[in-house]
C-alpha positions as CSV (number, residue, x, y, z in Angstrom):
1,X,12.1,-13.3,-0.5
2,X,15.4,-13.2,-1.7
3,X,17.6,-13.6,1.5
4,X,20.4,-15.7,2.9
5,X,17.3,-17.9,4.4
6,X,16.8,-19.6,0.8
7,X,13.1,-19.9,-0.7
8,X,12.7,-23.9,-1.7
9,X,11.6,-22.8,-4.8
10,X,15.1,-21.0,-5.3
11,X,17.1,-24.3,-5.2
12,X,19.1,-22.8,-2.4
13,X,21.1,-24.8,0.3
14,X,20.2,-22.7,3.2
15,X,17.2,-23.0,5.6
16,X,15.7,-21.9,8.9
17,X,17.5,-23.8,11.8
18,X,16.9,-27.3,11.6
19,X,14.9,-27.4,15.1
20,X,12.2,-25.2,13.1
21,X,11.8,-27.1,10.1
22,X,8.7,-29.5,10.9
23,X,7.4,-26.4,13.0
24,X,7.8,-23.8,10.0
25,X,6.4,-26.9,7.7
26,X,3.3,-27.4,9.7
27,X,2.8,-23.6,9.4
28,X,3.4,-23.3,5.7
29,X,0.6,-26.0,5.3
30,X,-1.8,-23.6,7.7
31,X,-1.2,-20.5,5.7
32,X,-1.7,-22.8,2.3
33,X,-5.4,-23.9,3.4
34,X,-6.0,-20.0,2.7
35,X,-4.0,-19.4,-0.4
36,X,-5.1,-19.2,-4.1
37,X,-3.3,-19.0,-7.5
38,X,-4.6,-15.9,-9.5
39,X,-3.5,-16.2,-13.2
40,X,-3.1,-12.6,-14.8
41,X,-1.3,-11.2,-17.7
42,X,0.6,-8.8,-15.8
43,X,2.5,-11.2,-14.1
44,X,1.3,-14.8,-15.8
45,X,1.0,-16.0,-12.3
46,X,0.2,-14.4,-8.7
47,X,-0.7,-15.2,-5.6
48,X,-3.5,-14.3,-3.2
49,X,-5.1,-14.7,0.0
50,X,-8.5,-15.7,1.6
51,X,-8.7,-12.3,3.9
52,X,-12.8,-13.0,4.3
53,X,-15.4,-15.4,2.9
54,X,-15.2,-14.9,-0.6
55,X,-13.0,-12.4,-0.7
56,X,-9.4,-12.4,-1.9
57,X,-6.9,-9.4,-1.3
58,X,-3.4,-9.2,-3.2
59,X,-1.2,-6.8,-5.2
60,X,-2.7,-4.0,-7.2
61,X,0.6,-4.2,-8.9
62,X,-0.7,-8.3,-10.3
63,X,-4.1,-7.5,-11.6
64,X,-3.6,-4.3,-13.2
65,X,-6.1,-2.9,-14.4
66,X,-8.1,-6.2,-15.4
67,X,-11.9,-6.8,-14.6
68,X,-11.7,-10.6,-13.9
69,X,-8.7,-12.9,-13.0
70,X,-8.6,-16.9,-13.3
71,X,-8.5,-18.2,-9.6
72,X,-6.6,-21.3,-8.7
73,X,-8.5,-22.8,-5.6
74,X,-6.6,-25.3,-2.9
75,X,-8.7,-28.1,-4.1
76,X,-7.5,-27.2,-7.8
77,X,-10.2,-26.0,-8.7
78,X,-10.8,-22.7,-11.4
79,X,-13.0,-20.2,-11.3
80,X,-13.6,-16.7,-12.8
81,X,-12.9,-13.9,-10.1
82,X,-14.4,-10.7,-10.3
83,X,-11.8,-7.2,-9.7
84,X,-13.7,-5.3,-7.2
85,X,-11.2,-2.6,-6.8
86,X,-7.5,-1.5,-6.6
87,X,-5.4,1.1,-4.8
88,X,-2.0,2.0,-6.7
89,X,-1.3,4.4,-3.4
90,X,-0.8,1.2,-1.2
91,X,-0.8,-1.9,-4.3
92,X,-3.6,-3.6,-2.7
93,X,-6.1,-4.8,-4.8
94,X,-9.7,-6.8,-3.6
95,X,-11.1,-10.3,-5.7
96,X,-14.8,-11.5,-5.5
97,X,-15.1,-15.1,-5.1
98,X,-18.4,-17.0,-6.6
99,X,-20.8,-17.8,-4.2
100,X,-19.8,-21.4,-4.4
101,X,-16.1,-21.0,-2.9
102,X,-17.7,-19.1,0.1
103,X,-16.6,-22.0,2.4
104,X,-13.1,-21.2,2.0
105,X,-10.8,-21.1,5.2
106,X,-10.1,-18.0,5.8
107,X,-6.2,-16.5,6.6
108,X,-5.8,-16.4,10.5
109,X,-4.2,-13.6,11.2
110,X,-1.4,-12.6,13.6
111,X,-2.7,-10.0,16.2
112,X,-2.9,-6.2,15.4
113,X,-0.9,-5.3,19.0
114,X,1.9,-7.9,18.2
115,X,4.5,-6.1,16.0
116,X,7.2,-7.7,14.4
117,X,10.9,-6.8,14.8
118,X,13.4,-6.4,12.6
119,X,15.2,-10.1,12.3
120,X,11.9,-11.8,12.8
121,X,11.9,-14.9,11.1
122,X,9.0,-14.6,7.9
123,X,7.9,-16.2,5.1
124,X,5.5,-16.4,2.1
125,X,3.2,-18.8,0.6
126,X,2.0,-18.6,-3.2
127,X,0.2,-21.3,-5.0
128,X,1.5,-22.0,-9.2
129,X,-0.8,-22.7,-11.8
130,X,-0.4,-26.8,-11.5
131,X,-1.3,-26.3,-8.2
132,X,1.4,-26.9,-6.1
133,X,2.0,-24.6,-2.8
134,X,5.4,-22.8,-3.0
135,X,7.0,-20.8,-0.3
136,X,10.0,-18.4,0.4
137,X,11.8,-18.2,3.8
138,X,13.5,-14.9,5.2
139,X,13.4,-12.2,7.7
140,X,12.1,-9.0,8.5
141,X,14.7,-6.1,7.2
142,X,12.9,-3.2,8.8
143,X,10.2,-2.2,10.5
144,X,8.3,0.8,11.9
145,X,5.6,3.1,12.5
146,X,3.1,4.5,9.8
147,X,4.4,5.7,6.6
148,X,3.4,6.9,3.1
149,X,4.2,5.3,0.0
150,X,5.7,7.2,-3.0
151,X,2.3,6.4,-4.8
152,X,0.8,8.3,-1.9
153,X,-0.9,5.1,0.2
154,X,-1.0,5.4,4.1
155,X,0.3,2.6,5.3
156,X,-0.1,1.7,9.0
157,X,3.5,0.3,10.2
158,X,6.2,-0.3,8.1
159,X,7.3,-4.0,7.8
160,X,10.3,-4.6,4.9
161,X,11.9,-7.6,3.8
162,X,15.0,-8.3,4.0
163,X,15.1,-8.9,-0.1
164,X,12.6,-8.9,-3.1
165,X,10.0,-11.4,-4.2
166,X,10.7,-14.6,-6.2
167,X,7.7,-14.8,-9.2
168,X,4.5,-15.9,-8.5
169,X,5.1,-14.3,-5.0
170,X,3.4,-10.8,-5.9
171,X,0.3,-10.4,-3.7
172,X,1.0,-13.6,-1.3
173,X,0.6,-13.9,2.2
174,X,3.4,-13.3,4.5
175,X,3.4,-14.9,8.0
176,X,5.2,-15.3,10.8
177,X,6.6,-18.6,12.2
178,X,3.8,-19.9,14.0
179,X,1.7,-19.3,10.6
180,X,-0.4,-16.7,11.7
181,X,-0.7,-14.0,8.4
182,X,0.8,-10.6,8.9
183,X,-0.1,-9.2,5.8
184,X,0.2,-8.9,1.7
185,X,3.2,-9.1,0.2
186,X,4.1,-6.3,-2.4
187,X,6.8,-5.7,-4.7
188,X,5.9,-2.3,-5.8
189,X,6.5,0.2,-3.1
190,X,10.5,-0.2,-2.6
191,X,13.0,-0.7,-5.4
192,X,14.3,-3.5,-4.2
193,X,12.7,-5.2,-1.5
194,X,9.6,-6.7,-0.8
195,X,7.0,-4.8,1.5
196,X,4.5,-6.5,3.6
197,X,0.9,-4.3,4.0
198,X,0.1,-5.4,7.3
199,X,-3.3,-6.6,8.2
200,X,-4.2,-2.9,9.1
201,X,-3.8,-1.6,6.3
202,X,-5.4,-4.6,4.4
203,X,-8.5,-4.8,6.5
204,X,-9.1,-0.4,6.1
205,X,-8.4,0.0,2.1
206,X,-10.4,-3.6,1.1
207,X,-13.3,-2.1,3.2
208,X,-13.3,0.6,0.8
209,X,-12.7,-1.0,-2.1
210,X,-15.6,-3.6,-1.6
211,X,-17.4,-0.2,-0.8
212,X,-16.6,2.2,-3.4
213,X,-13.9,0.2,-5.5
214,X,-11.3,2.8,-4.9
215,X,-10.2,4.5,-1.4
216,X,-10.9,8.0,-1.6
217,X,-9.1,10.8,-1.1
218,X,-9.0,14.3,-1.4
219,X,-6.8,16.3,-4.1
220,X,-6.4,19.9,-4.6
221,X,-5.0,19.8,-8.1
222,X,-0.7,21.0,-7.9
223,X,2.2,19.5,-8.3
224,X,4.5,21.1,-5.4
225,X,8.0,20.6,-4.2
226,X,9.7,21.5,-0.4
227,X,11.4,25.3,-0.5
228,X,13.5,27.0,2.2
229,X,11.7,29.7,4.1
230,X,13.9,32.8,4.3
231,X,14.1,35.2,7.4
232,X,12.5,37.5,5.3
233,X,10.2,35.1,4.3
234,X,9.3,33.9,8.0
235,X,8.4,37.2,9.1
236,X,6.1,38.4,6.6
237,X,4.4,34.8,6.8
238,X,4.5,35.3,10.6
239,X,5.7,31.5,10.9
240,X,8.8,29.9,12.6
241,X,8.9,27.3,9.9
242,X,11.9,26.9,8.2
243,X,10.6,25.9,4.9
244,X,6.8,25.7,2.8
245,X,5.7,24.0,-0.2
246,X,6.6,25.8,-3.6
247,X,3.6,25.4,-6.1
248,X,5.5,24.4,-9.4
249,X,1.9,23.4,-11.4
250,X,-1.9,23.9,-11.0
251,X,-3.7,21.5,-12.7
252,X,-6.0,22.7,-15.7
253,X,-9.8,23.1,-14.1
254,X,-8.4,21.9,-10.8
255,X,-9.7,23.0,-7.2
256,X,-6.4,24.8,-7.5
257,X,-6.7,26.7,-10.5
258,X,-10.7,27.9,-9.7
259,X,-9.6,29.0,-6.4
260,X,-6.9,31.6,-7.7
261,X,-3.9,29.4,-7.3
262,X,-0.5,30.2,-9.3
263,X,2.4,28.4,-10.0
264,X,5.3,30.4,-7.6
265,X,3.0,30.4,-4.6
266,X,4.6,29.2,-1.5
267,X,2.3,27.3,1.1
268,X,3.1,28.2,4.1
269,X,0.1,26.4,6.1
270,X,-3.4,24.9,5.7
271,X,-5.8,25.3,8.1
272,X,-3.3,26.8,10.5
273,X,-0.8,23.8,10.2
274,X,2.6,24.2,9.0
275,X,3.3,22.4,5.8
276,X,6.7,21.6,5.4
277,X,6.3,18.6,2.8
278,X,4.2,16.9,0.1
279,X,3.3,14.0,2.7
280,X,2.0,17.1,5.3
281,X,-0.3,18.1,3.1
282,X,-1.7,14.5,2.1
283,X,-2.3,14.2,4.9
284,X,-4.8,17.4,5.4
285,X,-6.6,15.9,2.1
286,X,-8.7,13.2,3.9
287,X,-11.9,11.8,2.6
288,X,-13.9,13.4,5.1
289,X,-12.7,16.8,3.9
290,X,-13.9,16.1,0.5
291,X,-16.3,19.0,-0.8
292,X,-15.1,21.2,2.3
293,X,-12.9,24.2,2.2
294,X,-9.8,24.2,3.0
295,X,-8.0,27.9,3.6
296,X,-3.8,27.9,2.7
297,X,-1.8,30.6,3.5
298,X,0.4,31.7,1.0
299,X,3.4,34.0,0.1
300,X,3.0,35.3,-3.0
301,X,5.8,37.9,-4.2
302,X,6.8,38.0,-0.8
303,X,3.7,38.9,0.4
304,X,1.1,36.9,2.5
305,X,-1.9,36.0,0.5
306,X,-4.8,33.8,2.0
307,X,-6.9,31.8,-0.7
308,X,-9.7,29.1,0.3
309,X,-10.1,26.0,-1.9
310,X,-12.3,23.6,-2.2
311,X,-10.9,19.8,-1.5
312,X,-12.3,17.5,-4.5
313,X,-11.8,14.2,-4.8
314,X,-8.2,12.1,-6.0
315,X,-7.0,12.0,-9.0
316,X,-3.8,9.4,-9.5
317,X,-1.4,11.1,-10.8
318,X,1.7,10.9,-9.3
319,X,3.8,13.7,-7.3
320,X,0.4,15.3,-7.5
321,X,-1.8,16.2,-4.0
């Protein structure tokens, strides 16, 4: 984390307060029991962490799109771990441990109902490929409630750092002071700073990536952009909304284009719900509406048109819903 609060990896002169340091040491060491090294060629080096026996969770954004990583265990240690699935929408990705490595400490996590503030004193804890533990010291630069990534994850509360993520940092652990883990550090939602998935989010898209290998979610096949509602507009919609979703591309062979969709269109609602954004309607395109119709209500020349489409599955492409 690149913050006033230097990393000892940085070579800066500044550090937590003095009367933390054997404190924040002891918890470093806690959090390192549970840390691995994960050699990739997106990166060269990565971190991860011990989120269940023999499971490993870090960045999506550090694997890429490979099958099997090297894994650098605390005892130093190699083995071969297997890529059971990634999610671009939230960077999270899920590692397979051999059977033999099963006896691996496991992160202990800081609880769900005890959120961080903004100012919090964090840090994070990587492992390089000799070995050695590393960690990076700063605070938290914002926080807050759920949000939605620009890839299109739901994330459950937003915790930022208050800077980006020094190498080999991509997919570590971040904790709090007392060295309990508050989540995965990622440096691939937010230009520049770091973003911390908190254990939420980690625990509800690895549970469906050791599932399915993906998280799913629905897609109706357009690429759409927010549009001002006229008066005009408003009336013959019968809605007090003050703006809709312009479609500006149905995707070939998409739920979109089979169900009579054209570019133009103007959603107005789904299911009887305003949609006023992008994120509105993500969030109408759960996994449990997969393979059920959903009706939109449209204006089409000025005129309201209802069409009903059926939700399919996601496809990543980006801006896309």
């Amino acid at each position: 984390m690149n913050s006033p609060s230097a990393s000892p990896s940085s070579g800066g002169d500044s550090a937590p307060p003095l009367s933390h340091g054997p404190r924040v040491a002891d918890a470093v060491e806690r959090v390192a029991r549970s840390v691995v090294g994960l050699g990739t060629r997106r990166h060269g080096a990565a971190a991860g962490v011990v989120w269940q026996p023999g499971v490993v969770l870090t960045a999506a954004s550090a694997v890429g799109h490979a099958s099997r990583v090297h894994v650098l265990l605390p005892d130093g240690e190699s083995v071969v771990g297997e890529v059971r699935g990634v999610d671009p929408g939230t960077d999270l990705a899920v590692v397979a441990l051999p059977a033999s490595t099963h006896g691996l400490p496991v992160a202990e996590r800081r609880p769900a109902d005890s959120s961080l503030r903004v100012g919090d004193f964090v840090f994070a804890v990587g492992r390089n490929g000799s070995g050695s533990v590393h960690a990076s010291f700063g605070h938290v630069g914002g926080a807050g409630g759920a949000w939605r990534t620009w890839r299109g994850g739901a994330v459950d509360r937003l915790v930022r750092l208050d800077g980006g993520l020094y190498p080999g940092l991509v997919g570590a652990p971040v904790a709090d002071a007392t060295g309990q883990v508050v989540g995965v550090a990622s440096p691939a939602l937010s230009r520049h700073h770091g973003v911390v998935l908190p254990a939420e989010t980690v625990d509800r898209v690895s549970a469906a990536l050791l599932a399915h290998g993906r998280v799913v979610r629905g897609h109706i096949g357009i690429a759409a952009q927010p549009v001002a509602l006229s008066v005009a507009m408003q009336t013959a919609a019968s809605t007090d909304s003050a703006s809709g979703l312009l479609v500006a591309g149905v995707g070939e062979d998409s739920p979109a284009a089979r169900a009579g969709l054209l570019v133009g269109d103007i959603i107005v609602s789904a299911n009887g719900q305003a949609v006023t954004s992008i994120e509105t309607l993500r969030d109408l395109l759960s996994a449990e509406r997969i393979g059920q119709t959903l009706p939109l209500q449209l204006l089409r020349g000025g005129q309201p048109v209802t069409v009903s489409i059926e939700v399919a599955e996601h496809r990543p492409v980006h801006h896309r819903c």
